[in-house]
C-alpha positions as CSV (number, residue, x, y, z in Angstrom):
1,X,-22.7,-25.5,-49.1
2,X,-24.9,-24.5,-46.5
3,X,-27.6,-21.9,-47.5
4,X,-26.8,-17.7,-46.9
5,X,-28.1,-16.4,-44.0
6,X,-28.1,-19.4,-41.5
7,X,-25.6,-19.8,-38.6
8,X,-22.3,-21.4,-39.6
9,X,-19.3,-22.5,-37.8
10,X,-15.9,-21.4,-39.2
11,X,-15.4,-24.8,-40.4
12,X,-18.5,-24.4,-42.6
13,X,-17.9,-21.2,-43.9
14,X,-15.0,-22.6,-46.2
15,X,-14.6,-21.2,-49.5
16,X,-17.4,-18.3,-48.7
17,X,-15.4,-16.5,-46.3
18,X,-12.4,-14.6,-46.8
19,X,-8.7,-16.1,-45.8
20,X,-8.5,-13.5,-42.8
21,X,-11.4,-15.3,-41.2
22,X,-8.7,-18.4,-40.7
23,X,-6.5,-16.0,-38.8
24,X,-9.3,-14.8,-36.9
25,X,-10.2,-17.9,-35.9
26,X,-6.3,-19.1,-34.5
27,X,-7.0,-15.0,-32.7
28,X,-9.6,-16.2,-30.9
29,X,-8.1,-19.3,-30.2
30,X,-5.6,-17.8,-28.6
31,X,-7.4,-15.6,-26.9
32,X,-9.3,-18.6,-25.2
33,X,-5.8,-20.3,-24.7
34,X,-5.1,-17.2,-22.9
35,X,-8.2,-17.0,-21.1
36,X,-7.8,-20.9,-19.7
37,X,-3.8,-20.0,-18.9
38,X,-5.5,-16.7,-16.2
39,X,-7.9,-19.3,-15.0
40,X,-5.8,-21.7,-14.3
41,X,-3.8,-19.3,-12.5
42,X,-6.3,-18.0,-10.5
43,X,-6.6,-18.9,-7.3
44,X,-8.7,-21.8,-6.1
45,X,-12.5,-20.9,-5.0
46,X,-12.7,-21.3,-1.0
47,X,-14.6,-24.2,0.1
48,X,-18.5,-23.9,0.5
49,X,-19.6,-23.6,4.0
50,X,-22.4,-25.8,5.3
51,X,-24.7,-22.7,4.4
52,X,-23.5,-23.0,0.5
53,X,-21.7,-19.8,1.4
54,X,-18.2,-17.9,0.9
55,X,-16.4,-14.2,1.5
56,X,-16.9,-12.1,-1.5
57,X,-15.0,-12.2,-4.1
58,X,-13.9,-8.6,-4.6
59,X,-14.1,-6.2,-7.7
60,X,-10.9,-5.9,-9.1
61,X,-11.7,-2.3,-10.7
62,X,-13.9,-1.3,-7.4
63,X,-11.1,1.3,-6.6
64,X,-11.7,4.9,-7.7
65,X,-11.8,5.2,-11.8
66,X,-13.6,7.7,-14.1
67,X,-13.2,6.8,-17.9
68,X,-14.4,9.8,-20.7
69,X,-16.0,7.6,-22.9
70,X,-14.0,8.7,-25.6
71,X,-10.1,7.3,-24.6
72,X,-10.0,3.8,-24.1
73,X,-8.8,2.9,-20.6
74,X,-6.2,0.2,-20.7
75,X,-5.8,-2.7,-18.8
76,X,-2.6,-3.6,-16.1
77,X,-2.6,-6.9,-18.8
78,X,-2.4,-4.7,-21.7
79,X,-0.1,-1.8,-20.4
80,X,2.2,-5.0,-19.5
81,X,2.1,-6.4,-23.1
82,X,2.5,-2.7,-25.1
83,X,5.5,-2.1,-23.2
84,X,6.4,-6.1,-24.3
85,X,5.8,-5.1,-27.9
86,X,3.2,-7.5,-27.7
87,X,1.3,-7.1,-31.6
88,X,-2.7,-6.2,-31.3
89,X,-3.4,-10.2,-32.4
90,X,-2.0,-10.6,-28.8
91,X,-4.3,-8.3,-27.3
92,X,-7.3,-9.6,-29.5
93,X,-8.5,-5.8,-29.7
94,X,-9.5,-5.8,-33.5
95,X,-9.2,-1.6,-32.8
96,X,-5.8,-1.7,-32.3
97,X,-5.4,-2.8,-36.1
98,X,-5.7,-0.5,-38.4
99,X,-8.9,-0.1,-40.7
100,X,-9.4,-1.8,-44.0
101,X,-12.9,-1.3,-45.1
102,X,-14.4,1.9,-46.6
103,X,-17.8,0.0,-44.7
104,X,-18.2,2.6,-42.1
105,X,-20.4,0.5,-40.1
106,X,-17.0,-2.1,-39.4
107,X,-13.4,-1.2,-38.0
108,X,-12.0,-4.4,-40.4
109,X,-13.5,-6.0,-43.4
110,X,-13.5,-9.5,-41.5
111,X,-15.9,-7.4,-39.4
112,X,-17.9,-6.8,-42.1
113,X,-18.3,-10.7,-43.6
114,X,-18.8,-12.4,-40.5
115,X,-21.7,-10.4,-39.8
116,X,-23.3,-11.0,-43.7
117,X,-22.3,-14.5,-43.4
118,X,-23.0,-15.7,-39.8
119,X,-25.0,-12.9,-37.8
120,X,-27.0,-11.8,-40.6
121,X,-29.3,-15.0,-39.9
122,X,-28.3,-15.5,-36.1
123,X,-30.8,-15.9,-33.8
124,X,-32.1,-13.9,-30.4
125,X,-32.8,-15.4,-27.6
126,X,-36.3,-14.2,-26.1
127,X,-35.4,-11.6,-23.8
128,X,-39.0,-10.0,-21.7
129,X,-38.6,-8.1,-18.3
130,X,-41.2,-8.7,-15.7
131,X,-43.8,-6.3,-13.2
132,X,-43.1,-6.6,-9.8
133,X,-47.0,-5.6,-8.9
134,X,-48.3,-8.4,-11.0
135,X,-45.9,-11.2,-9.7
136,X,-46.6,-9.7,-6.1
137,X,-50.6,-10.1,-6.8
138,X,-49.8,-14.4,-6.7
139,X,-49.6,-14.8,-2.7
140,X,-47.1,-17.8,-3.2
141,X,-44.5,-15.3,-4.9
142,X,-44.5,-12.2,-2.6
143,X,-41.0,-13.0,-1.4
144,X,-39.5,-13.2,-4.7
145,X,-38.6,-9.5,-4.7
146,X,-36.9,-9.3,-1.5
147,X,-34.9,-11.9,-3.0
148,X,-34.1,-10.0,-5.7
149,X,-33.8,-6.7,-4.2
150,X,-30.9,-8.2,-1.5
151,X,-28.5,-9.2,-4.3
152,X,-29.5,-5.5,-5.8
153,X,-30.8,-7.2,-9.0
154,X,-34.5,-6.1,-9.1
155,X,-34.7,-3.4,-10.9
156,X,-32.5,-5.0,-14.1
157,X,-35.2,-7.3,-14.6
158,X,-37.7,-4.2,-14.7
159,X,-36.1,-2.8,-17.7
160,X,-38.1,-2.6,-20.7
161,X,-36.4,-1.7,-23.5
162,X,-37.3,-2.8,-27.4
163,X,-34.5,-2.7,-29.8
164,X,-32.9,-2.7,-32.9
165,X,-31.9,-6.3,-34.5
166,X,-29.6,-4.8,-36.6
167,X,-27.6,-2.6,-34.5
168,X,-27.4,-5.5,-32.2
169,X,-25.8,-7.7,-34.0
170,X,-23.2,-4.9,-35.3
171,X,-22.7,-4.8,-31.7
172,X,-21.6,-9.0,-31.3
173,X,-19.8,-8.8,-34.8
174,X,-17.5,-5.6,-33.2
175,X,-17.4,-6.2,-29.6
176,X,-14.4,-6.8,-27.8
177,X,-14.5,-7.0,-24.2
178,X,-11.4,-7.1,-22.0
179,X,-9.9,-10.1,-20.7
180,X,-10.8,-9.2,-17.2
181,X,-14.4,-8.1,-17.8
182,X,-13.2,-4.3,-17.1
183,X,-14.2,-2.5,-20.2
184,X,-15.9,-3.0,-23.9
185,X,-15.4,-1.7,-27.1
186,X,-17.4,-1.8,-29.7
187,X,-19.0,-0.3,-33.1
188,X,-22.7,1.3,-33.2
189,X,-23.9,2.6,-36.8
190,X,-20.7,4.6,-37.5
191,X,-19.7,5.3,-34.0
192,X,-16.8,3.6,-32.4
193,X,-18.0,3.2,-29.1
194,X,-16.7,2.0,-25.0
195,X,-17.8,1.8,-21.8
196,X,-15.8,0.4,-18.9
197,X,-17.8,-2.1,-16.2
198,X,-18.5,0.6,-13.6
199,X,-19.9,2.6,-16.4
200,X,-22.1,-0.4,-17.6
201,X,-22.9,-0.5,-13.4
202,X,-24.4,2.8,-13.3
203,X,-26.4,2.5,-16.6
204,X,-27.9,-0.1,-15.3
205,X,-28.7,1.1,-11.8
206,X,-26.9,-1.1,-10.0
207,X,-24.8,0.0,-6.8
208,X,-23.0,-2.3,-5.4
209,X,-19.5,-3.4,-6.3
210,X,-18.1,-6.2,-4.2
211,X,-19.4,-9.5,-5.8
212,X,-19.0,-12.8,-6.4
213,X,-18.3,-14.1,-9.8
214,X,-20.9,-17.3,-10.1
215,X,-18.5,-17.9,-13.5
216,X,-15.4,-18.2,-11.7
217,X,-17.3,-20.2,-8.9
218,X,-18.8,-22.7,-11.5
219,X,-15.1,-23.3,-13.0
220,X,-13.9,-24.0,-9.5
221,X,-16.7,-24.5,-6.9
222,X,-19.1,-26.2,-8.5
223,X,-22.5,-27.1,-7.0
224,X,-22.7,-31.0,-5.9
225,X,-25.9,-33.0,-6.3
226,X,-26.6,-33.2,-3.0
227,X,-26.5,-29.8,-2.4
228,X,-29.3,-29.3,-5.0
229,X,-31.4,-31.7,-3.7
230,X,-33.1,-28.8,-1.6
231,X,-34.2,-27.0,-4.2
232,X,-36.6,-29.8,-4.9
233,X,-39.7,-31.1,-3.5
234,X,-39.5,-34.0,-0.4
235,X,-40.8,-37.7,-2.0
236,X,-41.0,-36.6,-6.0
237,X,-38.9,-38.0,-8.5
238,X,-36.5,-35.3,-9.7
239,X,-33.6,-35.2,-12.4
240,X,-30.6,-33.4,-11.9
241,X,-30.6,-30.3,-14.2
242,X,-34.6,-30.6,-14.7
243,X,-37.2,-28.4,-13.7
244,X,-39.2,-30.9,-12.7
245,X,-39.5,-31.9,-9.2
246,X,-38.3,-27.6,-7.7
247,X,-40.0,-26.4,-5.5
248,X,-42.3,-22.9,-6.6
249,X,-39.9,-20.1,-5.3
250,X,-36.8,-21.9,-7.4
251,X,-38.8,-22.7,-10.1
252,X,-39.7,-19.3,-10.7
253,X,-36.8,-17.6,-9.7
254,X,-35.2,-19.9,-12.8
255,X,-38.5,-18.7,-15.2
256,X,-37.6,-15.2,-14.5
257,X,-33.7,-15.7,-14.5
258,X,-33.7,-17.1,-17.9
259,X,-36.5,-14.5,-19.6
260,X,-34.3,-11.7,-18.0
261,X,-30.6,-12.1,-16.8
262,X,-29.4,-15.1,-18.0
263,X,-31.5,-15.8,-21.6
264,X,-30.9,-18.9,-23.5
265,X,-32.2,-20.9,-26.4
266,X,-33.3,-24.5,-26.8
267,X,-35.2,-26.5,-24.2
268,X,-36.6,-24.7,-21.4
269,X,-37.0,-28.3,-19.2
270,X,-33.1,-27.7,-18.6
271,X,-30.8,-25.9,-15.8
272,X,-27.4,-26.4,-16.9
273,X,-23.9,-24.4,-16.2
274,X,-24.1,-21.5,-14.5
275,X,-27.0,-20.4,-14.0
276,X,-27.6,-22.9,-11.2
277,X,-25.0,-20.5,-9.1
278,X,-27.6,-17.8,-10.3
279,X,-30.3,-19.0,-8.6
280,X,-28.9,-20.8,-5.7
281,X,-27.1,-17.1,-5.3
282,X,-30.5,-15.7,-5.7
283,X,-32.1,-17.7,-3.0
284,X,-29.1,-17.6,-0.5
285,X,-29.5,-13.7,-0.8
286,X,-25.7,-13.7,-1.3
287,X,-24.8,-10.8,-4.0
288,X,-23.0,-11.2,-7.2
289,X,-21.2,-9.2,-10.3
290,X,-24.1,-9.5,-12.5
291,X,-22.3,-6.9,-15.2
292,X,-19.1,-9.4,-15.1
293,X,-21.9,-12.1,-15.2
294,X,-23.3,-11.0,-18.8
295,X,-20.0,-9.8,-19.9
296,X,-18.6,-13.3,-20.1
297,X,-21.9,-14.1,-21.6
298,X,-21.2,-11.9,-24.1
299,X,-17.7,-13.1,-24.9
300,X,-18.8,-16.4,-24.5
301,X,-21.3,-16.0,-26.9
302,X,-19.0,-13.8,-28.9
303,X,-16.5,-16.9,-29.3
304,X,-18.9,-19.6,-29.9
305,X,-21.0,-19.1,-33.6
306,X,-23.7,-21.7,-32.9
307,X,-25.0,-19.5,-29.9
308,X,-27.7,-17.5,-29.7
309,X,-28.1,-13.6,-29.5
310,X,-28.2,-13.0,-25.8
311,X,-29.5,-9.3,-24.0
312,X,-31.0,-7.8,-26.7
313,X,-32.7,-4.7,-24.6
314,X,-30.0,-4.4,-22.6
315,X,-27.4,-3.9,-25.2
316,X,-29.9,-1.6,-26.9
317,X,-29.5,0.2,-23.6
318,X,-26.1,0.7,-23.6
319,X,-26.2,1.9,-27.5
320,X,-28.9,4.5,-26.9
321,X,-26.6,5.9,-24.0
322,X,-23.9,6.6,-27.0
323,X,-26.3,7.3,-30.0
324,X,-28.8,9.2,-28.0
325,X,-31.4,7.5,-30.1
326,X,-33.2,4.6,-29.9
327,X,-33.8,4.6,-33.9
328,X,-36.6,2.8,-35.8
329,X,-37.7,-0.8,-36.9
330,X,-37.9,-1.6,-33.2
331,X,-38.2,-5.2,-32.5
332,X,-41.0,-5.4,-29.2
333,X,-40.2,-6.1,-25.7
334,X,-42.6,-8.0,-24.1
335,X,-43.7,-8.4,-20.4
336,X,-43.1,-12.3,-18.9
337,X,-45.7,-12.7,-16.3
338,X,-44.6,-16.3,-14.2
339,X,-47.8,-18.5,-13.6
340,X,-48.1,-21.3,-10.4
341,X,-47.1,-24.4,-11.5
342,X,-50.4,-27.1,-11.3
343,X,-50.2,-28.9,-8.4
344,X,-47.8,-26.5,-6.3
345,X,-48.8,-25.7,-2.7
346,X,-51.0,-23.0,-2.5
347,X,-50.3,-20.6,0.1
348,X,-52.9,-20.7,3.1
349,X,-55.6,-18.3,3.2
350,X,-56.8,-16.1,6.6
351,X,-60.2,-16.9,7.6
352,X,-62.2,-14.3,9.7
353,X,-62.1,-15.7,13.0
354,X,-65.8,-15.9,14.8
355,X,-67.5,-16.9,17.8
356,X,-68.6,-20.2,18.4
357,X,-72.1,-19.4,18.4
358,X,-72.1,-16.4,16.1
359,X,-73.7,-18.6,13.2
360,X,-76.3,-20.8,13.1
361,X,-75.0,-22.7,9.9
362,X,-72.4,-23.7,12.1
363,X,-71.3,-27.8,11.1
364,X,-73.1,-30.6,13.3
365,X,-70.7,-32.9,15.2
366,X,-69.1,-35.6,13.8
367,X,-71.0,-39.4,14.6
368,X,-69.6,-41.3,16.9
369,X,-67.0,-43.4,16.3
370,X,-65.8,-40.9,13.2
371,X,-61.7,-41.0,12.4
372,X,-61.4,-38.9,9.8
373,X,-57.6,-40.1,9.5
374,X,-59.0,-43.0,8.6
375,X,-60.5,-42.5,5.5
376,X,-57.5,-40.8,4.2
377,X,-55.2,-43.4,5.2
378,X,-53.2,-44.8,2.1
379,X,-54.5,-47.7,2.3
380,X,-57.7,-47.1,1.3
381,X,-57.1,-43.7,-0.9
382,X,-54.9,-43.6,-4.0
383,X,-54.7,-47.2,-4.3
384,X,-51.4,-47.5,-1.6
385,X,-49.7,-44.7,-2.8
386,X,-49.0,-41.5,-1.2
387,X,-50.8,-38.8,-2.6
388,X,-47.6,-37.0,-4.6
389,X,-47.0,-40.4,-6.2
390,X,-50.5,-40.7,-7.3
391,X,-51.1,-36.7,-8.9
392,X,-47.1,-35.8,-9.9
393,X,-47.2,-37.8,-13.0
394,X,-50.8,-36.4,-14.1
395,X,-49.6,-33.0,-13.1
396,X,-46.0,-33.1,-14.7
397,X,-48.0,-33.7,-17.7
398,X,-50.6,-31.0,-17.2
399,X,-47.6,-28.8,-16.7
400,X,-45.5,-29.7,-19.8
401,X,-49.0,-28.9,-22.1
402,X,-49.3,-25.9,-20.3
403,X,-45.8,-24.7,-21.5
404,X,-46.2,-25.8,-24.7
405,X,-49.8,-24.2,-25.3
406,X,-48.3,-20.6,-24.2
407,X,-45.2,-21.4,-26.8
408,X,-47.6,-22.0,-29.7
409,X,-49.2,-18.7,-28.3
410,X,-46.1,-16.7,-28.9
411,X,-46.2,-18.2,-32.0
412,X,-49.5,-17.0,-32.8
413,X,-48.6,-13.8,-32.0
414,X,-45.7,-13.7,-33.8
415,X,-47.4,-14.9,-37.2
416,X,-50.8,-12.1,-36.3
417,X,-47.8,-9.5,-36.4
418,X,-46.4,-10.7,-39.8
419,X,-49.8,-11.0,-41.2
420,X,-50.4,-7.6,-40.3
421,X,-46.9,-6.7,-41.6
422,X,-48.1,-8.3,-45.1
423,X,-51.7,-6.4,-44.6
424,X,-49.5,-3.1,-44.5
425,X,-47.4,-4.3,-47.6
426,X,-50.8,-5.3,-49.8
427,X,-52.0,-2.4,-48.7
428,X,-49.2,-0.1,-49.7
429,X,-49.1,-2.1,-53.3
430,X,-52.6,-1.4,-54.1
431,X,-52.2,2.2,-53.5
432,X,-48.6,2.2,-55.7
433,X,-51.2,0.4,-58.8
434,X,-53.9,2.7,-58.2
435,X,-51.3,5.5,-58.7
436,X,-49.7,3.6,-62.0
437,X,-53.4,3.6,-63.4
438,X,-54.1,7.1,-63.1
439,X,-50.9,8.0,-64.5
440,X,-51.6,5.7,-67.7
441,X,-55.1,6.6,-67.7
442,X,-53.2,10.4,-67.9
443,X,-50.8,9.6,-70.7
444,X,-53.9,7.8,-72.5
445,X,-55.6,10.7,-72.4
């Protein structure tokens, strides 16, 4: 039996959870049956032009639509399947059943044992946000926020927010988001709580409503090899869904993406699924539905048990809107500031321009008879090879004990804060003994 408190597939949760969980599980099933029946229906992705480009895919709820907050908009889909007499399994909107826990925290008790026996020990996915005049003070990345501000995503990954562990995962155990990304429900503390994606739009400051969806693309349109190849450097050795070999604006547009946007977990050497139409996107300057983006994320993530905790501070966002509190026992949110990768070309530097005989330091002419190609030549410098086969193996290294010399540093922070958790703690004991003394020291007397 694996041990309380860890992740657990439904497979693995035999004999600790309750029956209904088996039911749940054929739900969601069906729910991803249904999901794969709309894809398949949907029509096919246009081809990519020679510029990786296609018309905008538009927003499907872009037309004029005001929701209270309080009464759940329905969908076309779900309208359609009431008026079927379609039951709420159909719908997969656990709200639509009728409660059976006295736990106010949960609309069902399912609700309530998946999150004790899978998200209680679930993990988050490091989420930070990012300073715009700190990455701009790096000359080689002062175009990264045009880039970001043309697909009208550079403010999201401003955002700081810290946030409450617990009342996030309340929000993945109770979440239900519509089958076409239009609206979310969702329990926070005792509140039942929904927000439809033009809502979830303005809360984040973002304007703009006709946008791809890089999911949809990925499932249809999906990015070729060769079309990747320019987002790596010219005569290195490269990997196909590495980092490296990219050249330094997609390498960091994929640092930032995956500390904001689009978090994951596991190895950071690794640039799978979508989120290479997130940065090709990015780069292009071609916009996209980044709401619809981390809705699906959040279904996805939803449906899948082994995944990760994804947009922590974002979430805690959307709760504070509806709580109008942020609460206590705040878990930090911490800046990511992306560094230049060793051996990356260096933007040139301005000289002060000056007469010809302004200085008298100025350099002597070169000897007669000087080539200065010459001595560079590759025959006699790095032993043959051209200087990017000689360094990129030394520097690939350098790189790869850089990143993991900043991991073990957020892991040294991590352990000073819990060490200073367990100061507090000692602390607080000693004073609770000094108090039991003087009250035996009292009765004594």
């Amino acid at each position: 039996m694996a041990k309380a408190g860890k992740p657990r597939r439904y497979s693995e949760s035999k004999g600790i959870l309750s029956e209904g969980i088996s039911g749940e599980l054929q739900r969601l099933r069906h729910d991803e049956f249904g999901i794969k029946e709309a894809q398949q229906a949907a029509p096919v992705m246009p081809p990519r032009t020679r510029h990786g480009l296609h018309a905008p895919t538009p927003d499907p709820v872009s037309e004029p639509e005001e929701s209270s907050g309080e009464d759940y908009a329905q969908s076309d889909e779900e309208v359609e399947e009431n008026v079927e007499g379609a039951s709420e399994e159909e719908s997969g909107d656990d709200f639509l059943r009728p409660r059976d826990t006295p736990d106010p925290r949960f609309h069902t008790a399912l609700q309530k044992t998946v999150y004790e026996q899978v998200y209680a020990g679930k993990a988050f996915a490091e989420h930070k946000w990012i300073s715009w005049r700190d990455i701009n003070e790096t000359p080689e990345f002062e175009s990264l926020h045009d880039l970001f501000k043309i697909v009208g995503i550079d403010w999201i990954v401003t955002l700081k927010q810290d946030y409450n562990e617990d009342l996030i995962r309340q929000f993945y155990v109770t979440v239900w988001v519509a089958r076409d990304y239009s609206e979310m429900k969702w329990m926070s503390d005792t509140l039942q709580c929904s927000i439809s994606r033009r809502q979830f739009r303005r809360l984040l400051n973002i304007h703009l409503d006709f946008r791809d969806d890089l999911h949809e693309e990925h499932t249809h349109n999906p990015l070729s090899i060769d079309y990747l190849s320019q987002f790596y450097e010219d005569g290195v050795r490269y990997t196909h869904e590495k980092v490296d070999g990219l050249r330094t604006i997609p390498s960091v547009v994929n640092r930032i993406v995956r500390a904001t946007i689009l978090p994951r977990l596991g190895n950071n050497d690794d640039i799978r699924g979508v989120a290479w139409h997130v940065i090709d996107a990015i780069i292009q300057g071609r916009q996209f539905d980044i709401v619809s983006l981390m809705m699906q994320e959040i279904a996805i993530s939803k449906r899948t048990f082994t995944q990760g905790i994804y947009y922590a501070p974002y979430i805690m966002r959307l709760i504070q809107d509806k709580l109008g509190a942020a609460g206590q026992n705040l878990k930090k949110n911490k800046q990511y500031k992306p560094r230049l990768q060793l051996g990356a070309p260096r933007a040139p530097r301005t000289l002060p321009s000056s007469h010809p005989g302004a200085s008298s330091s100025s350099a002597p002419p070169p000897p007669h008879g000087y080539d200065p190609n010459a001595f560079f030549h590759p025959q006699y410098a790095y032993f043959g090879m051209q200087p990017n086969e000689y360094f990129n193996p030394v520097l690939g290294a350098i790189n790869t004990l850089s990143e993991s010399i900043q991991r073990l540093s957020t892991g040294h922070e991590a352990l000073h804060e819990d060490v200073r958790g367990l100061r507090t703690n000692v602390g607080d004991l000693n004073a609770s003994v000094g108090r039991l003394h003087t009250r035996v020291g009292v009765l004594d007397s």
